[in-house]
C-alpha positions as CSV (number, residue, x, y, z in Angstrom):
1,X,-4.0,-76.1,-8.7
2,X,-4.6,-77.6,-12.1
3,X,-2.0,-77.1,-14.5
4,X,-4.4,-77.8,-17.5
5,X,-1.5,-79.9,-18.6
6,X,-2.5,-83.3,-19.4
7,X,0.7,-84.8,-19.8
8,X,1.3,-83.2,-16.1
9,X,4.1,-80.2,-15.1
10,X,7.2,-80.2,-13.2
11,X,7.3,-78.2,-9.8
12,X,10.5,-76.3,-10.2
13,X,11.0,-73.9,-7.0
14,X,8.6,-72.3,-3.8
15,X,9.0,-69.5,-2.1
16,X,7.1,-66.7,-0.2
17,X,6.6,-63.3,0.6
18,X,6.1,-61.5,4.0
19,X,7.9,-61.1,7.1
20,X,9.4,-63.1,9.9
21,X,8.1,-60.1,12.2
22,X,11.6,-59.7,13.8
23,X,11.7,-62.8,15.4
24,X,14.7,-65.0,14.2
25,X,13.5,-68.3,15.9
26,X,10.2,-68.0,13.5
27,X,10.4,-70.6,10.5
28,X,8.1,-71.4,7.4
29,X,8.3,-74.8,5.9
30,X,6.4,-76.2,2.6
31,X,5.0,-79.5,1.7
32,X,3.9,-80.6,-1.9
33,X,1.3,-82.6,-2.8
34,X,0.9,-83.8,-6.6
35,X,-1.3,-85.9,-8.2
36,X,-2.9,-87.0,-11.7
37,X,-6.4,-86.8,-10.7
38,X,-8.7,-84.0,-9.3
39,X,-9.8,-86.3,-6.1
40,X,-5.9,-87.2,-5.2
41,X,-4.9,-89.2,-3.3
42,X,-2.7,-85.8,-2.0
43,X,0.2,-86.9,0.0
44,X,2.2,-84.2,1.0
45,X,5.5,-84.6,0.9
46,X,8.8,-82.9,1.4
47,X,12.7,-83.3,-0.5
48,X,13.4,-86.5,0.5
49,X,9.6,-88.1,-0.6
50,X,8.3,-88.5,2.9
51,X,5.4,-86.7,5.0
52,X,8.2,-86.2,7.5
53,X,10.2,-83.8,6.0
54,X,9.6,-80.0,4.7
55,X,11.2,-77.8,2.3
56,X,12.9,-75.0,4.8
57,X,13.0,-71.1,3.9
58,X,15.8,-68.6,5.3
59,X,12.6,-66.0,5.5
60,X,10.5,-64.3,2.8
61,X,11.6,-64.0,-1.0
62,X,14.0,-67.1,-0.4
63,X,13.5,-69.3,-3.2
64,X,13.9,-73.1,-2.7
65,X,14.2,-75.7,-5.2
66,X,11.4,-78.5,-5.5
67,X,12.7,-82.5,-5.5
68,X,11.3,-83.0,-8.7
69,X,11.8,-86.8,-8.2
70,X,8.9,-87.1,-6.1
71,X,6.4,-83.8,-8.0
72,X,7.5,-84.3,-12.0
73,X,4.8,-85.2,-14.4
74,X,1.3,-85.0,-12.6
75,X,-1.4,-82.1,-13.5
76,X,-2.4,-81.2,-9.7
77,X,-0.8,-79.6,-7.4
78,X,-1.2,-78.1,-3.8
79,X,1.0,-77.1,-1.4
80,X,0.8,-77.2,2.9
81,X,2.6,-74.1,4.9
82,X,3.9,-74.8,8.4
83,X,4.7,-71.8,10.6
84,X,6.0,-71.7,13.8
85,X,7.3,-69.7,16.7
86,X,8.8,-69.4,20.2
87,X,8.2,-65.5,20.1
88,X,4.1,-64.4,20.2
89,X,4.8,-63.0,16.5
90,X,5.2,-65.3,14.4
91,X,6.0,-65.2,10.5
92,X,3.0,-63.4,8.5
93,X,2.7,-64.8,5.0
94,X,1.6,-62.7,2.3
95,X,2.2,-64.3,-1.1
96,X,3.7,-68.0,-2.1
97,X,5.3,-68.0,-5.1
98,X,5.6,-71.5,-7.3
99,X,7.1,-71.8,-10.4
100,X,6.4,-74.7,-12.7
101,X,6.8,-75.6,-16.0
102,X,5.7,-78.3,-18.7
């Protein structure tokens, strides 16, 4: 996404809408890429600034905060969704929601 926001944008919070399909062992986890150009580099990231860890959701319309640390100040963003499953119906994703400001 570009912000249009030269001076770059702060990711605040993700979250998402849809349904875990009745299967409690189901889980959607976000990483965050930023950067200040349109070519990246994009390293996607998690809280603690690493490609090994993921923002966690308790299931859809859960609203997590973004560690702004590591995805203040740059105009591009994307994010990365990670779903997974011991049950054949996983979670079904219908809308991410990010809120960011300047």
């Amino acid at each position: 996404f570009d912000s249009f926001a030269s001076s770059g944008v702060a990711i605040n919070t993700v979250g998402w809408q849809g349904d875990l399909n009745g299967n409690n062992s189901a889980s959607v986890q976000f990483q965050i890429a930023v950067t200040s150009s349109p070519n990246g580099p994009w390293d996607y990231k998690g809280p603690d600034g690493t490609s090994g860890s993921y923002y966690n959701t308790s299931g859809p319309g859960a609203v997590i905060s973004v560690n702004q640390q590591y995805n203040n100040n740059y105009r591009y963003f994307r994010y990365k969704i990670f779903l997974s499953s011991t049950q054949p119906s996983g979670p079904r994703i219908d809308e991410i929601n990010i809120s960011w400001s300047p």
